[in-house]
C-alpha positions as CSV (number, residue, x, y, z in Angstrom):
1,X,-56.7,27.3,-70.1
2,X,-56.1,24.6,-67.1
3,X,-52.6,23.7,-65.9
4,X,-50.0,23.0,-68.8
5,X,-46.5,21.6,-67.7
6,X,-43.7,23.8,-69.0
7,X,-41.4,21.6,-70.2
8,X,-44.9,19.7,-72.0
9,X,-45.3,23.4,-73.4
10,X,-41.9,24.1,-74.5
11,X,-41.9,20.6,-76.8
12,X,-45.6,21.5,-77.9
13,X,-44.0,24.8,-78.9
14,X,-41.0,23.2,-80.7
15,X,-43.3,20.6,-82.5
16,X,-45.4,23.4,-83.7
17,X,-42.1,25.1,-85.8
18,X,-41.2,21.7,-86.5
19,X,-44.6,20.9,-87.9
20,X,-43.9,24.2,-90.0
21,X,-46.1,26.7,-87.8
22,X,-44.3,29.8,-87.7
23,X,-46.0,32.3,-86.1
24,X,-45.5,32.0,-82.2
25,X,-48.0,34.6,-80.1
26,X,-48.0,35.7,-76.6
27,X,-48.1,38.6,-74.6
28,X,-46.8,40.1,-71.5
29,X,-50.4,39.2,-69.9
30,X,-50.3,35.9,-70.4
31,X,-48.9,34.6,-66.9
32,X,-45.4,33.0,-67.4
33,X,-46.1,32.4,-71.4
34,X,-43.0,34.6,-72.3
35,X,-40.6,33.0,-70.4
36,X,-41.8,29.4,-71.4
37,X,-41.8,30.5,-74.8
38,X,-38.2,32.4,-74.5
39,X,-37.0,29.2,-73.4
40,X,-38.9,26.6,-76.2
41,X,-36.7,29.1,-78.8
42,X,-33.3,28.0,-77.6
43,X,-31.4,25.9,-79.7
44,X,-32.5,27.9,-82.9
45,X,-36.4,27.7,-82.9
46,X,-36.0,31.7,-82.5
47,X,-34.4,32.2,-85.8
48,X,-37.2,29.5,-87.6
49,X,-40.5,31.3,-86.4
50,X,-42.3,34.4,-86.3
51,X,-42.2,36.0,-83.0
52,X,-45.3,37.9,-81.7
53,X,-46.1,39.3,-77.9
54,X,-48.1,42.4,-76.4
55,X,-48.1,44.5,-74.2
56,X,-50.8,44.6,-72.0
57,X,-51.4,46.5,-68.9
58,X,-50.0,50.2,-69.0
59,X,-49.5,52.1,-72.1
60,X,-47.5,54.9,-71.3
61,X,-44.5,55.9,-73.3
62,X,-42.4,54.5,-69.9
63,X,-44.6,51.7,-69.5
64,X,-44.5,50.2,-73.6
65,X,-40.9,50.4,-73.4
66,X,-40.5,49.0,-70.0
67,X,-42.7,46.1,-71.0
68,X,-40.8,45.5,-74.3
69,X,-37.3,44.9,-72.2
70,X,-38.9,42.7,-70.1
71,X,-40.4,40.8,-73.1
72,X,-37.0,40.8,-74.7
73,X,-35.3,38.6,-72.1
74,X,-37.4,36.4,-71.4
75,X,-37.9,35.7,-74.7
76,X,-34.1,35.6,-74.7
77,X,-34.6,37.9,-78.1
78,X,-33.1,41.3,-79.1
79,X,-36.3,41.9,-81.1
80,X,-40.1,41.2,-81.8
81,X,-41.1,40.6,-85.2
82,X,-44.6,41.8,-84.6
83,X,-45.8,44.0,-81.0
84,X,-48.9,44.4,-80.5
85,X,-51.3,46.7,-78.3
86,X,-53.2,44.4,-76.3
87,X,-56.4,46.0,-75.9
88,X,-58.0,49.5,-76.4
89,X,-57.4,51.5,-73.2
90,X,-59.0,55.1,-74.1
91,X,-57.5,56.5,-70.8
92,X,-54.2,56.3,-72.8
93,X,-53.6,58.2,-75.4
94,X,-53.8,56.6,-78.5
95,X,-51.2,59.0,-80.5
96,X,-49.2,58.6,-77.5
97,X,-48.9,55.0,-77.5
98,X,-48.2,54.6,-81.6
99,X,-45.2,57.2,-81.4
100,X,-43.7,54.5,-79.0
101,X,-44.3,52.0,-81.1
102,X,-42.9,53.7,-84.4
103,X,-40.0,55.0,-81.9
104,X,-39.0,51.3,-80.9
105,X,-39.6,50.1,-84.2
106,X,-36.7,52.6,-85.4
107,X,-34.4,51.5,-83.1
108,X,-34.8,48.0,-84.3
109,X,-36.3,46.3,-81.2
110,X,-39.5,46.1,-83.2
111,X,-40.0,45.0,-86.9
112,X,-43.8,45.4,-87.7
113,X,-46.3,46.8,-84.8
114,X,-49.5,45.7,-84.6
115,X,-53.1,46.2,-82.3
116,X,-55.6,43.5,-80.7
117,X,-59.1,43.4,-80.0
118,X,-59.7,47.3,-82.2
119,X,-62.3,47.9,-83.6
120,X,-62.8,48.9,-86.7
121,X,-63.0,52.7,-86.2
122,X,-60.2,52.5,-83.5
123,X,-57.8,50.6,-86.0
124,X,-58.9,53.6,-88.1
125,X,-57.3,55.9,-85.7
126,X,-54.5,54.3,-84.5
127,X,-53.5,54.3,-88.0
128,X,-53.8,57.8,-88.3
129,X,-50.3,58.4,-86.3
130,X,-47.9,55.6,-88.1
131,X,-48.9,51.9,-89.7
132,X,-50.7,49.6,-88.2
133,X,-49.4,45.8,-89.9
134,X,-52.1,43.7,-87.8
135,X,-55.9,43.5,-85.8
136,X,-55.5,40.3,-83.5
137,X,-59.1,39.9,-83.4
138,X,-62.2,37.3,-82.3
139,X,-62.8,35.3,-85.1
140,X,-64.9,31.9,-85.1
141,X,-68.4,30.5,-86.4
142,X,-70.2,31.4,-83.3
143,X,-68.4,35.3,-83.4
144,X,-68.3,36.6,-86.2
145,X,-70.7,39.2,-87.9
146,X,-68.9,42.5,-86.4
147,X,-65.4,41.6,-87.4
148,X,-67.0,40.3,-91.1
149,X,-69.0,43.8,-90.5
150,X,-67.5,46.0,-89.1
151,X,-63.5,45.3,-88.5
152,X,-62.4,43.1,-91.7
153,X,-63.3,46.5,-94.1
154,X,-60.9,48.6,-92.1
155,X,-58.4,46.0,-92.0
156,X,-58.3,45.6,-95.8
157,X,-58.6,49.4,-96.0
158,X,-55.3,49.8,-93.7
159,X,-53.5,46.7,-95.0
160,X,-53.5,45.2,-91.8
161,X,-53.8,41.3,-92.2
162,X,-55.7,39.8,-89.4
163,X,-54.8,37.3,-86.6
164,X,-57.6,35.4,-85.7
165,X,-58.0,34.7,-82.1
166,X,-60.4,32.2,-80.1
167,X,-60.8,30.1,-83.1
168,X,-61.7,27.2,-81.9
169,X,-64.4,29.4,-79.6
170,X,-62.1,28.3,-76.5
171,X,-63.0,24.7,-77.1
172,X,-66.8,25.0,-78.5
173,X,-65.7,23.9,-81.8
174,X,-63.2,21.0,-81.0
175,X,-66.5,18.9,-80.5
176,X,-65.7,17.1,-77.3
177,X,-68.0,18.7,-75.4
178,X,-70.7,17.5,-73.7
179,X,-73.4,19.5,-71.3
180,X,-72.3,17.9,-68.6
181,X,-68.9,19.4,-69.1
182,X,-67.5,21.2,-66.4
183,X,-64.8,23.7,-66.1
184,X,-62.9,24.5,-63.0
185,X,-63.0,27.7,-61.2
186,X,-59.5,28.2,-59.8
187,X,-57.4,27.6,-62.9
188,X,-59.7,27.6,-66.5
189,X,-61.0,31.0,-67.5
190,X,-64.2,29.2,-69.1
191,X,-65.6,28.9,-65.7
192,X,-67.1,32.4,-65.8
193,X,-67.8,32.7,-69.4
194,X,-71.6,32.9,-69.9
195,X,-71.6,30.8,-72.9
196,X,-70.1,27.4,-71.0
197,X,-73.2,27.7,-68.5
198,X,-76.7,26.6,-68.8
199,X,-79.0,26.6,-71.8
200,X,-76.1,28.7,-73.8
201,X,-73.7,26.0,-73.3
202,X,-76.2,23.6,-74.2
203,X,-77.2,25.3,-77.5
204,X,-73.1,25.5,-78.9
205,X,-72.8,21.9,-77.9
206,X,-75.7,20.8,-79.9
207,X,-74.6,22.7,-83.1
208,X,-71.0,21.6,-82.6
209,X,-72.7,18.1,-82.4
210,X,-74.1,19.2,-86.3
211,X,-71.2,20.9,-87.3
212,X,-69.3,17.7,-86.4
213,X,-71.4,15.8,-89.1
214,X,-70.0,18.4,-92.0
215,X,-66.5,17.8,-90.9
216,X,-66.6,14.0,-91.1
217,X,-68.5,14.6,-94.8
218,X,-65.6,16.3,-96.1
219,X,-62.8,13.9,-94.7
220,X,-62.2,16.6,-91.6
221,X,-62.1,16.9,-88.0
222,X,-64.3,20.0,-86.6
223,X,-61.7,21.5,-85.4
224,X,-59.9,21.3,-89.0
225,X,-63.2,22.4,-90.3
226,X,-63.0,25.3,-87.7
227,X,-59.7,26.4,-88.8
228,X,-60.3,26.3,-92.7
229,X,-63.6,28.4,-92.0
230,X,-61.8,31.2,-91.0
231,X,-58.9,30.7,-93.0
232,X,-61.0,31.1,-96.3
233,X,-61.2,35.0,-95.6
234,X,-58.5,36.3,-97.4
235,X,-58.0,39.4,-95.1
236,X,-57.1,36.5,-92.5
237,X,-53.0,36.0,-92.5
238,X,-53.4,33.1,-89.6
239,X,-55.6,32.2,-87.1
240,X,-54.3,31.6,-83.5
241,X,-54.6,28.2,-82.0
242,X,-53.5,26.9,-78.5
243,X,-52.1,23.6,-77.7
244,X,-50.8,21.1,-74.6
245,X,-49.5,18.7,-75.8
246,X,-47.7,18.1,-79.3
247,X,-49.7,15.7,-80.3
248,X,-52.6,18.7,-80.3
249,X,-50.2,20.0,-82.9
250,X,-50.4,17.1,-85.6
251,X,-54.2,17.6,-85.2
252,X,-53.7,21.8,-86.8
253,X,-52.2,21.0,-89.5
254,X,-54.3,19.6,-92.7
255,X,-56.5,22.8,-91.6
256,X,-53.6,24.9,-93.5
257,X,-54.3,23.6,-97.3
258,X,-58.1,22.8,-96.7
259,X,-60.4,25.0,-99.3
260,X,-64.3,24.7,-98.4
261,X,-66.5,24.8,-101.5
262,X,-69.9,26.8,-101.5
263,X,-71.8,23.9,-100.8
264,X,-69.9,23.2,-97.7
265,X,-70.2,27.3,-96.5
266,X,-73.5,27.3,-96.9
267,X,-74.5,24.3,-94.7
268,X,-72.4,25.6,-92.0
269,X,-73.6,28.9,-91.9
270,X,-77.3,26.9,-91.7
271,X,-76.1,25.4,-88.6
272,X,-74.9,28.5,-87.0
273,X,-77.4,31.0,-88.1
274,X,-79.7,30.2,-85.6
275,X,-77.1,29.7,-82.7
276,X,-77.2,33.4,-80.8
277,X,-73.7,34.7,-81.4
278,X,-71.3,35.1,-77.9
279,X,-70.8,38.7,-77.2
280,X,-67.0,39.0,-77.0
281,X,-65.7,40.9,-73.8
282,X,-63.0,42.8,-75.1
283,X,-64.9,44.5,-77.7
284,X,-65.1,48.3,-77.3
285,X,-66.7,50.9,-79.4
């Protein structure tokens, strides 16, 4: 989100691993993420992290493989630890697209496949044709009763661990925000997002505002608060976090061995409770 130089992002990404991150995620949609990250791996970094992409437009037999050798180089990798179906696309068969997974898994190019943004039923039915190792899935204080719902029980059910995306609520729950903010419309994706506009906007700011008060209580940042919250799941396996500069990086890390007592839940989940939850807009049922 906004304009991130790339050689900014390739030390961000390097001070991440350093910083003992390991699991790097992108995804052929993701403008030129591959190829910044392919090039943040030189020198080693590929061989100290955890390498996950997607594929994200076409999901023909032709079209997953195609997209996996372009992912390859420029990631300058000979495999993926972890690919991953971007979206559900039910105009593509489903049973089509796992036996091109499970095919590219056997010839090495991929070492554990995974889905983003399924739903709980459609996790159950990708699973059906060959295993499913991951849900990359919407996971924050302000979204969070259909994946707790719905999604988490199929997950455990599947032994899929989750990667939680959006976090951080794409910035609600850093608690720098105030309703003034803007965002701009040419090159930050929170422009058209309902819940940076209006009354909505003004709503998440004021309970980040509160939320920000429980963080400083327990010797954390929101954001750190933020991360621990939906780290305590133990279906969660990591929680996705994006970052400009390395200095962001520092920030992530105390999140990692944080463990929120009751007390602590429960006055969050007062603060939220009331707060209408955003409607995510990948979610299909």
């Amino acid at each position: 989100m906004g304009r991130v130089d790339p050689d900014i992002a390739v030390d961000t990404v390097r001070a991440a691993i350093d910083g003992g991150l390991t699991l790097i995620d992108t995804a052929e949609g993701y403008r030129d993420s591959e190829r910044i990250v392919g090039e943040a791996l030189r020198d080693g970094y590929r061989n100290r992290c955890f390498l996950a992409t997607k594929v994200s437009f076409t999901f023909t037999p032709d079209a997953i493989t195609a997209a996996l050798e372009n992912s390859l180089k420029a990631l300058r990798t000979d495999v993926v630890d972890l690919y991953q179906v971007h979206r559900w696309q039910p105009e593509f068969p489903i049973n089509q697209t796992m036996e091109t997974l499970q095919r590219l898994r056997e010839q090495g190019k991929v070492r554990f496949v995974g889905v983003s943004n399924f739903t709980g039923p459609q996790l159950r039915e990708a699973a059906s044709y060959g295993p499913v190792h991951s849900n990359q899935l919407v996971y924050n204080m302000f979204q969070r009763t259909d994946s707790e719902d719905i999604d988490f029980p199929e997950c455990v059910r599947q032994g899929a661990g989750v990667l939680g995306h959006s976090t951080l609520a794409k910035g609600l729950l850093v608690g720098r925000y105030t309703n003034s903010q803007t965002f701009s419309a040419t090159d930050d994706e929170r422009f058209g997002f309902p819940q940076f506009q209006g009354e909505a906007f003004a709503k998440y700011v004021d309970a980040a505002q509160s939320l920000n008060a429980i963080a400083a209580d327990v010797g954390l940042t929101l954001l750190q608060l933020a991360l621990a919250w939906a780290l305590r799941q133990p279906v969660v396996a990591s929680v996705l976090v994006g970052a400009k500069t390395p200095n962001q990086i520092e920030d992530y890390l105390p999140a990692a061995s944080v463990n929120l007592d009751d007390e602590t839940l429960a006055r969050i989940q007062a603060i939220v409770s009331p707060v209408p939850e955003i409607k995510s807009r990948t979610r299909v049922e």
